[in-house]
N, C-alpha and C positions, 0 to 999 in steps of 0.2 A: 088471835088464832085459838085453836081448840088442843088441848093437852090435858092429858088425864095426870092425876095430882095427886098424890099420897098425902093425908094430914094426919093421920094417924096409924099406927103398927097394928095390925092385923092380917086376919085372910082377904088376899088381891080382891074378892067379890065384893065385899064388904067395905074396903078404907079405900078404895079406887076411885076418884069422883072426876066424872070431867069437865075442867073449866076451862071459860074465856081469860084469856092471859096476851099480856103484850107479846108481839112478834119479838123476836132475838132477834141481835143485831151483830154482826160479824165484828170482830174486833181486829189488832194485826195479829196477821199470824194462820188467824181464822179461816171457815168457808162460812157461810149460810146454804142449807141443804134443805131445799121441799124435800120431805119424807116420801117417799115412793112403796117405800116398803119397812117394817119393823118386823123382824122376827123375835118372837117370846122366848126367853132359855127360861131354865128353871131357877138360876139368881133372879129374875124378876121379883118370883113369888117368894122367895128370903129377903131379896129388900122391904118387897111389903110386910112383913113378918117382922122384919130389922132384927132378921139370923143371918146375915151375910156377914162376909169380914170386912166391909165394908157399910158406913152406917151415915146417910147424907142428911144436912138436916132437913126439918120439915116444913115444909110440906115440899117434896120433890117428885117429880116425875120418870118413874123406870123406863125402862129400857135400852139395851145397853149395846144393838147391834142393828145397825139401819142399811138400806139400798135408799141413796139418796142421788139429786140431781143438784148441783152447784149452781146458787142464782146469783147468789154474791161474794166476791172474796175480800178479803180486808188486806190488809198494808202488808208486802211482805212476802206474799204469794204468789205463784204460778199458774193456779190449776185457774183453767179457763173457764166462763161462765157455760154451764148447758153439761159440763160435762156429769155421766154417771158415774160414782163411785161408793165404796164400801164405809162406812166410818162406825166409830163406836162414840157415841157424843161423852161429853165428861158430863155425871152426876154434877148439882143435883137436876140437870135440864136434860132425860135423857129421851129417846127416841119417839114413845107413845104420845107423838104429837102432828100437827099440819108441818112442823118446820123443826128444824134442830140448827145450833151450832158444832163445830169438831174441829179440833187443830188440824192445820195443813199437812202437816208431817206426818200425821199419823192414818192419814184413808190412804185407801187403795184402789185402783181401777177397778169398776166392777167388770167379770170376765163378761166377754161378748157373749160367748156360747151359754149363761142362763137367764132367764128373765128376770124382772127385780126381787120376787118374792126368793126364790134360786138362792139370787144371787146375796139378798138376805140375812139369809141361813147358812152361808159358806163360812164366813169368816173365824166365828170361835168354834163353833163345833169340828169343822174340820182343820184348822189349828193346834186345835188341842189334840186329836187322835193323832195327825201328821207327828208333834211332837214325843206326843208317849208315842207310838209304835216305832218311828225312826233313830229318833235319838235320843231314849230313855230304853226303852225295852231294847232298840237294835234289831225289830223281826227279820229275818230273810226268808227268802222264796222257798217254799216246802217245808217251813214251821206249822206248829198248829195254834191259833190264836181263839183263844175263848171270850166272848164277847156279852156281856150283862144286859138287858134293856135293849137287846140287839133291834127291836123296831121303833125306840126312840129318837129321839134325835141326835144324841147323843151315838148313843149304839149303832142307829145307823150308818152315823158317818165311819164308822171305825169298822165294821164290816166291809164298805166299798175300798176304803184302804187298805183293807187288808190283802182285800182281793184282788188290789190294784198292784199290792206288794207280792204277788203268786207264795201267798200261805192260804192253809185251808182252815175255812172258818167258820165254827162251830156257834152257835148264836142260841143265848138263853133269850126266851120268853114268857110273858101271864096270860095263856089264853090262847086261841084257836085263831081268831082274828089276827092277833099281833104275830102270831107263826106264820101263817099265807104270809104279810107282811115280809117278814125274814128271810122265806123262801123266795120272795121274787127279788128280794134285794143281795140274793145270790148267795147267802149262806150253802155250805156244805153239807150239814147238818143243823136242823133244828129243836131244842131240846125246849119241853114245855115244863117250868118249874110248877105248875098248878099239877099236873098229872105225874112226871115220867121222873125219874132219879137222876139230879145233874150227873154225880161220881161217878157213878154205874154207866151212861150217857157216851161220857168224855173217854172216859177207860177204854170200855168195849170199841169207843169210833178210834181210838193210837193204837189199839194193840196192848195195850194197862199203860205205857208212857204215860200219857197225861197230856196237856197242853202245854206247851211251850211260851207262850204268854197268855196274861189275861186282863182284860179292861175293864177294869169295875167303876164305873159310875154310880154304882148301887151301895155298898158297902153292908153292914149286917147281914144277914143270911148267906146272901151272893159271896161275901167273902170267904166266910168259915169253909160255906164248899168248894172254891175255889182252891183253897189248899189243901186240900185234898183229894186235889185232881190235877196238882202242879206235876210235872216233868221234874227230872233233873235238871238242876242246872234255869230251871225254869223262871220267867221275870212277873209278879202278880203288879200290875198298873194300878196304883190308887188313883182314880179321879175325881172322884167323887162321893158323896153320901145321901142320894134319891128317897133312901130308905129313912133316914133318920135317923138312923143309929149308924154309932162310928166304932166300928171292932179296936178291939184290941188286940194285937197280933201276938202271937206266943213266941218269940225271941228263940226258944230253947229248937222249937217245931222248923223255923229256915234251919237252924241248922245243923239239923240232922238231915234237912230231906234237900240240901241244897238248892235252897231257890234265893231269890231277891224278892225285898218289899223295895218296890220305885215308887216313889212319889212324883205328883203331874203337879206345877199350880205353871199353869200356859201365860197368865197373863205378867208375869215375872218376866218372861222373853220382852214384853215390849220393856223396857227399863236395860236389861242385863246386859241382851244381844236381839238388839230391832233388824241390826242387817241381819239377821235369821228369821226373821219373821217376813221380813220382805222377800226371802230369799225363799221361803216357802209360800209366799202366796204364789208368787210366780210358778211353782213348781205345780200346783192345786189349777192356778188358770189351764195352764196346759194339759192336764190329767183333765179338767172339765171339756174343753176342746175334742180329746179323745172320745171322750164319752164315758171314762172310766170309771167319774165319781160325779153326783148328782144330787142336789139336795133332798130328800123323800118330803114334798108339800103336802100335808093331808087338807087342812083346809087355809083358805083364806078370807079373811072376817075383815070386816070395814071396824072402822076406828071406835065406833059407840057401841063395839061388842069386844074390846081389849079386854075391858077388865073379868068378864064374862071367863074367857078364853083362855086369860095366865091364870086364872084359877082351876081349870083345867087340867092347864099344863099340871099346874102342883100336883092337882088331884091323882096324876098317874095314869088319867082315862086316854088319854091320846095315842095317836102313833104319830110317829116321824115329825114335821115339826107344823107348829100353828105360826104366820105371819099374817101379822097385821097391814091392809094394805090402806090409806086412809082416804086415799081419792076413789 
């Protein structure tokens, strides 16, 4: 089969190479999964980099979230051959391939109501927002939630949640294009960090409050204003670091102006508490069903244009998310 391979740490355009490589073979426990769909997060482009906290050795294959169909299961298992499901393959054999393995225990139904590329894109992104905004931040209905990267993929998903949570949601973006974006994925207000003043932005849209939480996937800049436009009482989501630079928070600055630094790492739930993660996908199929939350696909690119694409991603140029579809 064909799988692109990392042999060396670099930028994804460059160390990415695609080769012929034996098919995987299901072991017990296992599935065997045709790839139907790969979506690119932005750990792709840190493993190729080898800045991830996670470091597989080489030569390996990223990616780390697939829509797959089950063609073989190995010793030990349930899931029936044909069916569609969600899986994350374990490093170093990961998605950007014709075929992947994934332990049985750990996919999930892919929901009916998206197609594979959709369905994709569901799993860690919106995951991760479902976690920070519900049981890390706590938003309720009629909070105001400030949202970083808001026509990413990331950002994305956390705006439909929010929205989905009846808070009103204020969405940073770089550019004209990525604000349309924001706008139609239902932000309340859209703030252009290239032109307009986030603080001044947030303030004037509360009343001077501020926001009530906020979801940084960006870190550096996005942060410093971010607290500076916290609420009382107010929860700042660390997600992430997009930017490349990781702030340091001023310790003295919570607390005086009472807010919370929360820290997100999502993938901790599978290990900690999986029936919470189960328990929220379930919660996500239904909300997708609704129509309530949706993956935003900007493009989809066949398998010989991967590593093209997670460089991309890295580069910042995108909106919403890129999925690889390999057939």
């Amino acid at each position: 089969m064909k799988a692109w391979r990392v042999h060396e740490n670099g930028e994804p355009r460059a160390v990415m190479r695609l080769d012929e490589v034996p098919d995987p073979v299901a072991g017990p426990g296992q599935l065997l999964l045709r790839v139907r769909a790969a979506n690119i997060n932005f750990p792709d482009a840190l493993l190729c980099r080898g800045h991830y906290q996670i470091r597989p050795p080489l030569p390996f294959t990223p990616g780390v979230e697939i829509c797959g169909e089950v063609v073989a299961a190995g010793e030990g298992t349930d899931t029936s051959v044909g069916d569609r499901v969600l899986a994350q393959p374990p490093l170093p054999a990961g998605g950007f391939a014709e075929y992947a393995v994934a332990d049985a225990v750990a996919v999930a139904p892919a929901p009916p109501a998206l197609d594979d590329a959709e369905a994709a894109a569901l799993h860690i992104g919106y995951q991760t927002g479902w976690f920070g905004l519900h049981r890390r931040a706590r938003l309720q209905a009629g909070e105001t939630l400030l949202v970083h990267a808001a026509a990413g993929g990331v950002g994305s998903a956390a705006v439909q949640l929010g929205k989905a949570a009846g808070a009103t949601v204020i969405g940073v973006v770089g550019g004209p294009d990525k604000a349309r974006v924001a706008r139609e994925l239902g932000c309340d207000l859209v703030v252009d960090r290239r032109t307009d003043d986030i603080v001044a932005a947030v303030k004037d849209a509360t009343g001077g409050r501020g926001a009530d939480v906020v979801y940084d996937p960006v870190g550096g800049d996005a942060y410093a204003k971010s607290v500076k436009c916290i609420a009382f009482e107010g929860r700042v989501l660390v997600v992430g670091f997009a930017s490349g630079a990781i702030p340091t928070p001023a310790l003295n600055h919570a607390l005086v102006k009472n807010y919370a630094i929360v820290g997100l790492h999502w993938g901790l739930y599978n290990t900690k508490d999986p029936d919470a993660v189960r328990a929220c996908h379930e919660e996500l199929t239904k909300l997708a069903e609704q129509g309530a939350i949706k993956p935003l696909i900007s493009e989809r690119v066949g398998l010989d244009a991967a590593a093209d694409a997670v460089q991309r991603v890295a580069d910042g140029t995108t909106t919403g998310r890129v999925v690889v579809v390999p057939a």
